[in-house]
N, C-alpha and C positions, 0 to 999 in steps of 0.2 A: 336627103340621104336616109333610107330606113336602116338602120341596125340600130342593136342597142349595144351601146358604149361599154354597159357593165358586163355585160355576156364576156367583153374580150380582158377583163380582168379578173383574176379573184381573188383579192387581197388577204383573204383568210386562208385558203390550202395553199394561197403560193405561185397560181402560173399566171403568165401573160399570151395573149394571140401574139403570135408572129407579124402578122398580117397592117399590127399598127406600125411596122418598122418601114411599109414598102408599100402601102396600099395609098392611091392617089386621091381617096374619095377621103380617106379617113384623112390624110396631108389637107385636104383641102379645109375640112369641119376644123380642124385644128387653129386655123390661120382666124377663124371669127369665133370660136366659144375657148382656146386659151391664149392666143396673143392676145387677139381685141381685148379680150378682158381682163387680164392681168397688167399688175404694174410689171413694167420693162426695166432692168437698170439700161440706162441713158450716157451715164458719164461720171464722172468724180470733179467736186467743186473746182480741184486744183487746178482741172484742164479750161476753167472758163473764170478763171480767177478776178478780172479784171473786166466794168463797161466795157457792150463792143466783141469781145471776145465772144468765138466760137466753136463747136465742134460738128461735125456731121455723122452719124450712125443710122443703124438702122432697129427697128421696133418689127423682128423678123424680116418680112421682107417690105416694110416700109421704110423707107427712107426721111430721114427726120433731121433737122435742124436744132441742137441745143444751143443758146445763145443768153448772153445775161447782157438787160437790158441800162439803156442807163440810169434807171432808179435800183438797180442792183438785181430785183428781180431775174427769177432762171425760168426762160421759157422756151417750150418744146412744142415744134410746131412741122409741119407734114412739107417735106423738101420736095415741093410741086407745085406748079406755078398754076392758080385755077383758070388759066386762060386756056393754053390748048395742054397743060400737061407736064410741060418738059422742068427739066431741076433745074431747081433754080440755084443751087448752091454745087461747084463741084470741089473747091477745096475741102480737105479732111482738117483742117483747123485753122485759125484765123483772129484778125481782129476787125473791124468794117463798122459804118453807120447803118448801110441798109443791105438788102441783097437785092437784085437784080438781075431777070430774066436774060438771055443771052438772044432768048428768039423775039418778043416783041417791043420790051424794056419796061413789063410790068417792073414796077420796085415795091419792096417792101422792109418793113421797120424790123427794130431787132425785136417785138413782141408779134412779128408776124403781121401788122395791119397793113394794107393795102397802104403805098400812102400817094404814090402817081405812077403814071402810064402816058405815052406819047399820046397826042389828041383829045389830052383826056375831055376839051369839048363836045367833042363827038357822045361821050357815054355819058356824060348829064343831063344831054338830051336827049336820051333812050328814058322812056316812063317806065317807070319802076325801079331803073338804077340805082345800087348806092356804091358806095367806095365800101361802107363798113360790111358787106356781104358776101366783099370777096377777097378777102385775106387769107392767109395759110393760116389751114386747121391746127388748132388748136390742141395741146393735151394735158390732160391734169399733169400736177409737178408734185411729187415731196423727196422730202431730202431727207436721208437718215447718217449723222454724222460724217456727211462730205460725200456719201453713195447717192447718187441722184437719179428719181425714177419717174416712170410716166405712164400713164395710160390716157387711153383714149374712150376708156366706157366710162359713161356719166353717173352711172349706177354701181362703179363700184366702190368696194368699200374705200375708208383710209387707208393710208400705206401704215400706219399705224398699226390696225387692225387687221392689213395682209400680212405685215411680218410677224404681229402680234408676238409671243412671248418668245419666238428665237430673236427679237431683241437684247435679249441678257447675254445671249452667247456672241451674239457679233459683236458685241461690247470686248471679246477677248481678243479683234485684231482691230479695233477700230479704236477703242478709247485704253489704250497702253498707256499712255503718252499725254500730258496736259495740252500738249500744240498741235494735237487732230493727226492726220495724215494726208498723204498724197500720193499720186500716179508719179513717177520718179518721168520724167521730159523726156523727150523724143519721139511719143506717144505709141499706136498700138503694133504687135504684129500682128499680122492677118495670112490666114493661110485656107487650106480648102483643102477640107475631107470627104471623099465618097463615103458621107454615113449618115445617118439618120440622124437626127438631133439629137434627140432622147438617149441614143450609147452613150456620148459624154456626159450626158446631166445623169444618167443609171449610175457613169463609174464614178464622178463626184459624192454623189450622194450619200453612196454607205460600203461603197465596193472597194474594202482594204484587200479581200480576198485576194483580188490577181496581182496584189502587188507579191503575196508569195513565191508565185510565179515567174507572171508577163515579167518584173524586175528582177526577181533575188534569188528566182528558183535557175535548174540545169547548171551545166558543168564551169559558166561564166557567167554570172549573175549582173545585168548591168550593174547595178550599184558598188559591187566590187566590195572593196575593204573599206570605203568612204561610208558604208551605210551605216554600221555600229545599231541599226533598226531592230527593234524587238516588237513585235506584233503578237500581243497575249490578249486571251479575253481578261484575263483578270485585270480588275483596276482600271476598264476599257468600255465607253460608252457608244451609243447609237441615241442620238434627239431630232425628233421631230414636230413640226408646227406645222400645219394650212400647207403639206406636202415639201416644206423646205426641209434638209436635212445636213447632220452632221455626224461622221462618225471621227471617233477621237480617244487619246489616253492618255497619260499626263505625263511624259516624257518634259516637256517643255523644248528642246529643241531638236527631236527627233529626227523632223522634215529637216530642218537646216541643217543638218550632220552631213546630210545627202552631197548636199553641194562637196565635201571635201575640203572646208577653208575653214583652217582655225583660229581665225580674225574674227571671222562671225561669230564663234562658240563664245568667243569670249569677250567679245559686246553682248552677246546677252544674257551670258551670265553675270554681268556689270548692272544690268538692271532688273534681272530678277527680283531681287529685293524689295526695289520700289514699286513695279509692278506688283507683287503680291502685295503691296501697304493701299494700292491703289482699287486693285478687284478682288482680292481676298484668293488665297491661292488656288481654290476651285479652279475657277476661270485662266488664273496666271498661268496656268500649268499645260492650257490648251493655246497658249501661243503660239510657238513654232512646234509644237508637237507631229507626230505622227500620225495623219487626222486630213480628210475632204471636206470638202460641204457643197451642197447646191442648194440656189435660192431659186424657187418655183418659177418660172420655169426652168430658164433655160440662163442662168447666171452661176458661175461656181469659182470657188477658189483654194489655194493648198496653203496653210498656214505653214510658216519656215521656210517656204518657196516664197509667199505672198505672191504669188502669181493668181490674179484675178482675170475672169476672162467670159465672153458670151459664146453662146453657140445658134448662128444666126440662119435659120431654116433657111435651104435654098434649093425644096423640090422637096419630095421625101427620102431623096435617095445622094442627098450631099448638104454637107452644112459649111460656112464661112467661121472660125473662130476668130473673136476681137480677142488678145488678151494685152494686158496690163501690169508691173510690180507697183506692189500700194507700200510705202512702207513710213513710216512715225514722220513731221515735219522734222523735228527736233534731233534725228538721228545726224549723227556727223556724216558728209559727204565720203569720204575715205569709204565707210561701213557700204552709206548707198551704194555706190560703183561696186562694191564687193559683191552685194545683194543683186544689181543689174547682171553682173556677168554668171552669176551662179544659176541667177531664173533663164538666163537664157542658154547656159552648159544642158539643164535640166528642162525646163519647159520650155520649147521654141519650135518654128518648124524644122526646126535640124537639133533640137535637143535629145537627150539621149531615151527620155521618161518618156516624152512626146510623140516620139518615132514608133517607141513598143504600144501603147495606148492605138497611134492612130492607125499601126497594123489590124488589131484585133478588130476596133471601131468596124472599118472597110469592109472585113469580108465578114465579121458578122450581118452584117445590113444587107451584101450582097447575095450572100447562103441563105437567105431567109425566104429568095423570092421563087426557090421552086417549089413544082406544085406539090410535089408529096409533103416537102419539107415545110408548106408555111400549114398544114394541117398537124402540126404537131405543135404543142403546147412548151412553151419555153417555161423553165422550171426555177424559181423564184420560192424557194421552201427553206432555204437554209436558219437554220436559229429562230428556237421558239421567241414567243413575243413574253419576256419574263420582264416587269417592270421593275424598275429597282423601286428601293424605299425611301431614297435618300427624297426630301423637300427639293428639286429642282422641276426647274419649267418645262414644259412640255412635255409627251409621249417618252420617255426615258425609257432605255431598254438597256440591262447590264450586256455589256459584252460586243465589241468592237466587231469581230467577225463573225455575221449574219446580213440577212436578207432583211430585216426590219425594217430600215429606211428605205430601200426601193417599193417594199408592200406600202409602202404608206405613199409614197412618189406616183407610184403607176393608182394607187385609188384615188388618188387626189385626181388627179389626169383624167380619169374615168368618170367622176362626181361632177366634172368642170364640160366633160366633152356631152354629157347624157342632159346636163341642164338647160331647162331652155330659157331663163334668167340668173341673176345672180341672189335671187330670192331661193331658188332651189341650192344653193351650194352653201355648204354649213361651214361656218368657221368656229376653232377654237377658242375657245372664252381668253378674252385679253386681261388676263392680271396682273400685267406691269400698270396698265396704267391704273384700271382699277383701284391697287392698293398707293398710287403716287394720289388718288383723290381722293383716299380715306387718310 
């Protein structure tokens, strides 16, 4: 495909082509220079907790197998049988020794290796055969506090050095709590949006904007009297790393007001205290706040919702969303069920946040594809890029309502789709770990 990637961005004045929302040629470049190459999240330890155990997802539109083996081992491997093709796995979770073709009765282990097939005399006596050549592929694995990821390029970097220094901030919904967290049981909903992938990862990202709006703005505001939401730049950040993004302000449970249950408010106001003895109240403060995030690509979540969830390309002109509530192991049940019913009042395919979201998503994706219309430059200029001062990680920008993390989202996008290795795509210097090995 000839174009050039960067032409249709330009992270400094601000605009994007239309053109990447609807164009089949650019969908396609997408699916080999940023799926293949980025780490994927895959799953959360909780849902594979146990030998044997499994899950099924997908890595865009591959389909994949998460499975922990019996050495405890978590291994992600391409849910396709290499004989003629077909899945080999169709339950969405599970527990089993091995899987098992349905068409010719390849089988295979829970680390994906080959281990029999009917006649298998027949194929030992084929020269050049082996058993170990033809197992389901493989993907690299890391796990970042219970969040489990994978890719499939051999050349890319650590997950380490993908997340690199937005490490520090997922530490504010990931390590609350000394006994880690989990996917709350039942596992995901799934629903399907006519939109491009990239609207939900744009609105996660850094786009408080429409919540004035799409929620709280005109003469019924969904949120209603339940919102109690203040959305100020002041005291109000935008953070960016390697195109992952967060915007946030220190409400502490802003997002969770939303729900309307003052059970919640007051479990977390119960450990506020400890919380802040734990991450120092920088961080504490971005718990359930008022506050997105998206993790490159196409992974995002709402603190005080904890509603975590993927957006799993399906064409360039519809996506499948997984999502998930993650919330503290150690939380009392009573609290969880509170928190299960609230993400799904608010985030679900019949939630109230979800509904106005996947209005806007649709027909922006679909109003893009006329011809006058995708010759026009979509406008991504809001809020200069003013760094703050304070000593924190990554790209910090004062003030919650701005364009700053998507300019940094769509260049990242653009750096990743223009490259033609992962030698050309720059990441930011990783000083977490750095200063852990001084």
């Amino acid at each position: 495909m000839n174009f050039d990637a960067s032409s249709l961005v330009d992270s400094e004045f601000g605009t994007v082509d239309r053109r990447i929302f609807w164009d089949k040629d650019i969908y396609e470049l997408e699916q080999e220079r940023i799926f293949a190459r980025s780490w994927l999240f895959v799953a959360h330890e909780s849902q594979i907790a146990e030998p044997g155990a499994f899950v099924t997802t997908y890595m865009a539109e591959d389909s994949v197998i998460v499975a922990r083996g019996d050495n405890d081992e978590i291994n992600v491997f391409l849910n396709s049988c290499p004989h003629r093709g077909n899945r080999v796995c169709f339950a969405d979770s599970g527990k089993g020794r091995q899987f098992t073709c349905n068409y010719h009765g390849w089988a295979f282990g829970l680390n994906g290796d080959l281990k029999k097939m009917p006649k298998m005399g027949l194929y030992k006596n084929t020269p050049g055969f082996r058993m170990e050549d033809w197992g389901l592929k493989r993907a690299r694995v890391g796990n970042y506090k219970g969040l489990i990821f994978a890719t499939f390029c051999e050349d890319a970097p650590s997950l380490e050095d993908w997340l690199g220094d937005f490490r520090w901030y997922l530490d504010a919904v990931l390590d609350v709590e000394p006994g880690g967290t989990e996917f709350l049981p039942g596992g995901a909903t799934r629903s399907v949006l006519k939109c491009n992938w990239k609207f939900p990862a744009d609105n996660f990202v850094g786009d408080i904007y429409h919540a004035l709006w799409t929620h709280l703005g005109g003469a019924e505001p969904t949120l209603g009297p339940h919102g109690g939401v203040v959305v100020d730049n002041e005291g109000s950040y935008q953070v960016s790393v390697n195109g992952h993004g967060w915007e946030f302000n220190h409400s502490f449970f802003g997002n969770a007001a939303t729900m309307g249950d003052k059970e919640i408010i007051r479990y977390m106001k119960s450990r506020e205290e400890a919380i802040t003895a734990r991450l120092g109240q920088f961080r504490a403060k971005m718990w359930g706040a008022v506050s997105s995030a998206t993790i490159f690509p196409n992974f995002s979540f709402l603190p005080g919702y904890f509603t975590f969830r993927t957006y799993q390309p399906r064409g360039p002109l519809e996506t499948e969303i997984h999502a998930w509530t993650l919330v503290p192991k150690n939380m009392p049940d009573e609290v969880k069920d509170r928190f299960r019913r609230g993400s799904m009042r608010t985030f679900s395919p019949a939630g109230i946040l979800e509904m106005d979201d996947g209005e806007n998503w649709e027909h922006s994706t679909t109003i893009n594809r006329g011809y006058v219309t995708r010759h026009q430059k979509l406008c991504y200029a809001m809020g200069a890029d003013t760094a703050v001062e304070e000593d924190l990680p990554g790209k910090v920008n004062a003030g919650q309502v701005s364009d700053h993390n998507q300019r940094l989202f769509f260049k990242r996008w653009a750096e990743m789709m223009k490259a033609e290795s992962w030698a050309d795509i720059p990441l930011a210097e990783n000083t977490l770990d750095r200063e852990a090995a001084e």
